[in-house]
C-alpha positions in Angstrom: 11.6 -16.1 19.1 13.3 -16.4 15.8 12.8 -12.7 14.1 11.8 -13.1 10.1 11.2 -9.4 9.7 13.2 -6.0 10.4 10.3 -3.0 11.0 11.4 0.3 9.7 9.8 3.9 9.9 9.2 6.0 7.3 8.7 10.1 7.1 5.1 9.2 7.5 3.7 8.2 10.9 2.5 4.3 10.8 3.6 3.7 7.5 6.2 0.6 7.9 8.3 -0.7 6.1 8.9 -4.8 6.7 12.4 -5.9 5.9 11.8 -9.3 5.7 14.2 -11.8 5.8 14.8 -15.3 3.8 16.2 -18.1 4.8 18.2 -19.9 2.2 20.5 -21.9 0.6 21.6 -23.8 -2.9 18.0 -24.5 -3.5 16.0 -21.5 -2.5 14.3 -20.3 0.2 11.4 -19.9 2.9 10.4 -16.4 3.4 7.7 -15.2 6.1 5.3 -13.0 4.6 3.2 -12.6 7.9 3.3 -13.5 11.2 0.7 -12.2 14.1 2.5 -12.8 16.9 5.9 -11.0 15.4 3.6 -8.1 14.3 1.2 -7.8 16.3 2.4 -4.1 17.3 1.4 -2.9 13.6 -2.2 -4.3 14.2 -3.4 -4.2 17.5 -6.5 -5.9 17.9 -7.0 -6.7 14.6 -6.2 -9.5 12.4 -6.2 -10.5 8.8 -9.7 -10.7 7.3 -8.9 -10.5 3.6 -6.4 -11.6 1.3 -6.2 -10.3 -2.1 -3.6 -11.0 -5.1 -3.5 -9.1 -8.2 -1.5 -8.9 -11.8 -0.5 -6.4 -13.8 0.1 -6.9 -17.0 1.9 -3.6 -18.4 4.6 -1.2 -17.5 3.9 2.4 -16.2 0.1 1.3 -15.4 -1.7 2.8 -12.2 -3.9 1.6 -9.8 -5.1 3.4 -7.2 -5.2 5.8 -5.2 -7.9 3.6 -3.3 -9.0 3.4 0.6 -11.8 2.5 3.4 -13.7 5.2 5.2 -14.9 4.1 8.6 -15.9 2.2 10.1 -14.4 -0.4 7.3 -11.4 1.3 7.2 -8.3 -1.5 7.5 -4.7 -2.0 7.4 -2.8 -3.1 4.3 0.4 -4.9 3.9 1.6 -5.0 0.8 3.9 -7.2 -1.2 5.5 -7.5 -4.4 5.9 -11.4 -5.6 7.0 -10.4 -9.0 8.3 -7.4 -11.0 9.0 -4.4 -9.4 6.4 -1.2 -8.3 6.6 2.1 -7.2 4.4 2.1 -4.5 2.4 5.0 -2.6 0.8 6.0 0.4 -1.1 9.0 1.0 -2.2 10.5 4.2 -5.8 11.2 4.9 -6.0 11.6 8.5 -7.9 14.6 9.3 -5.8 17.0 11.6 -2.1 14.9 10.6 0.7 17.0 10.2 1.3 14.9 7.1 -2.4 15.5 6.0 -2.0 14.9 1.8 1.9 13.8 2.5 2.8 10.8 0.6 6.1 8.2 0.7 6.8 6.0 -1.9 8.9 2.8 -1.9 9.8 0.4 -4.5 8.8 -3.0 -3.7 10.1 -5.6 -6.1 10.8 -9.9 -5.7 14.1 -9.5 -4.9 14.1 -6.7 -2.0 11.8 -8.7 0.4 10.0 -5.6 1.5 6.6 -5.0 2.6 4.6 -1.7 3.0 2.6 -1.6 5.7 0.0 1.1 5.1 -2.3 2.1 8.2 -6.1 3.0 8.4 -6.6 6.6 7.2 -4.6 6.2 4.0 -4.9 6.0 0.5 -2.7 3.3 -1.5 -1.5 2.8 -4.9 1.3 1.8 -6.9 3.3 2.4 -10.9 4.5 -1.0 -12.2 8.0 -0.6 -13.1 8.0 -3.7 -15.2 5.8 -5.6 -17.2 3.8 -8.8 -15.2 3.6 -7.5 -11.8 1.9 -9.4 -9.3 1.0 -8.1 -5.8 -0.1 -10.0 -2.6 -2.1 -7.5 -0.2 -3.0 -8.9 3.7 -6.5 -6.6 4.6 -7.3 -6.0 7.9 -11.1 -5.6 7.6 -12.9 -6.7 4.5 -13.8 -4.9 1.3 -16.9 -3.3 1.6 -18.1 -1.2 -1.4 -20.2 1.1 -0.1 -16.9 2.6 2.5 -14.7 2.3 -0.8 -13.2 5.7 -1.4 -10.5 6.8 -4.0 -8.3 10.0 -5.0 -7.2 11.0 -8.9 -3.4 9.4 -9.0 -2.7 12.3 -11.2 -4.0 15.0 -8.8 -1.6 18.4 -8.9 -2.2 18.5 -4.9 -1.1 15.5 -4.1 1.9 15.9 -6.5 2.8 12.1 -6.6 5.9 12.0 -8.8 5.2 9.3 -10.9 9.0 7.4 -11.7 7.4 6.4 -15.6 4.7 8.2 -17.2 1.0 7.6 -16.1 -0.9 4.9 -18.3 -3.2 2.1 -18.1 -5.6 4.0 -15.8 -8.7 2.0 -15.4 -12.1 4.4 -16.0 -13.1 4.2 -12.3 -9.4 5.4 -11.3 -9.1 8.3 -13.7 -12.6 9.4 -12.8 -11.7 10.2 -8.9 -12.4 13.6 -8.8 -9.4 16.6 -8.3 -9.3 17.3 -4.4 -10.9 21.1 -3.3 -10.5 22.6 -0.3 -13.3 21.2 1.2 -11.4 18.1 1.7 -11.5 17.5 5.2 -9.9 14.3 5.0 -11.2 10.9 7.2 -11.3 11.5 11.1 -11.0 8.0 12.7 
């Protein structure tokens, strides 16, 4: 089997990091974004049921911190095509040891990395440049009613933020602060 991807750990238990890895010459290259059988071990059982692609336009904008509850809840790879983001995890499981924990990475065009972001987490991301666009591979479809989201700007979390905070949609800034009745998502 010809390997396109190296699969690194992060502080955070299931969150991955894919190396991947181009092949190229003079004119460019091919690069695997996904393949089943090589990562099949990230997502057993499941398969891609959603594709999603966004752009944003602006510098130091937010979006998230977004997830699933179950039974909806999925598994998100996450890619940067173009520009470069800060991009966040947040733990939800109920019980973790990393319960609110969160690990960034930058994800940019030109480092080849994907975050792979398991079911009981919240995702976001800070664009770092203007004209970002992101690929996302979803495990389980979008489904409004399971749609969940936390305030990026929460003290608790404590997300620090490389640029300062803007372009917040209304829905986004509007997650409410976390109490302590919090319980987080049991799977």
């Amino acid at each position: 089997m010809n390997i396109r991807f190296d699969i690194l750990d992060t502080p955070l238990s299931g969150v991955r990091i894919l190396q991947r890895k181009p092949i190229g010459d003079s004119r460019g290259y091919l690069e695997r974004l996904f393949c089943s059988e090589e990562l099949q071990m990230l997502a057993p059982g499941k398969h891609i049921a959603q594709i999603n692609h966004t752009l944003t336009a602006s510098r130091g904008a937010v979006r998230g911190m977004h997830f699933q509850r179950p039974p909806h809840a999925e598994i998100k790879f996450v890619s940067c095509l173009r520009g470069e983001v800060f991009d966040v995890a947040v733990d939800l499981r109920h019980n973790s040891p990393t319960f609110l924990c969160w690990h960034a990475e930058l994800l940019s065009a030109g480092n080849h990395k994907t975050l792979v972001i398991p079911e009981g987490f919240a995702h976001g991301f800070q664009t770092l440049t203007d004209d970002c666009e992101m690929l996302y591979f979803h495990t389980a479809a979008y489904q409004q009613g399971a749609e969940g989201g936390l305030n990026p700007q929460d003290p608790r979390l404590a997300i620090q933020w490389p640029l300062r905070v803007s372009g917040l949609s209304p829905r986004d800034a509007a997650h409410p602060l976390l109490d302590d009745d919090f319980g987080g998502i049991t799977q």
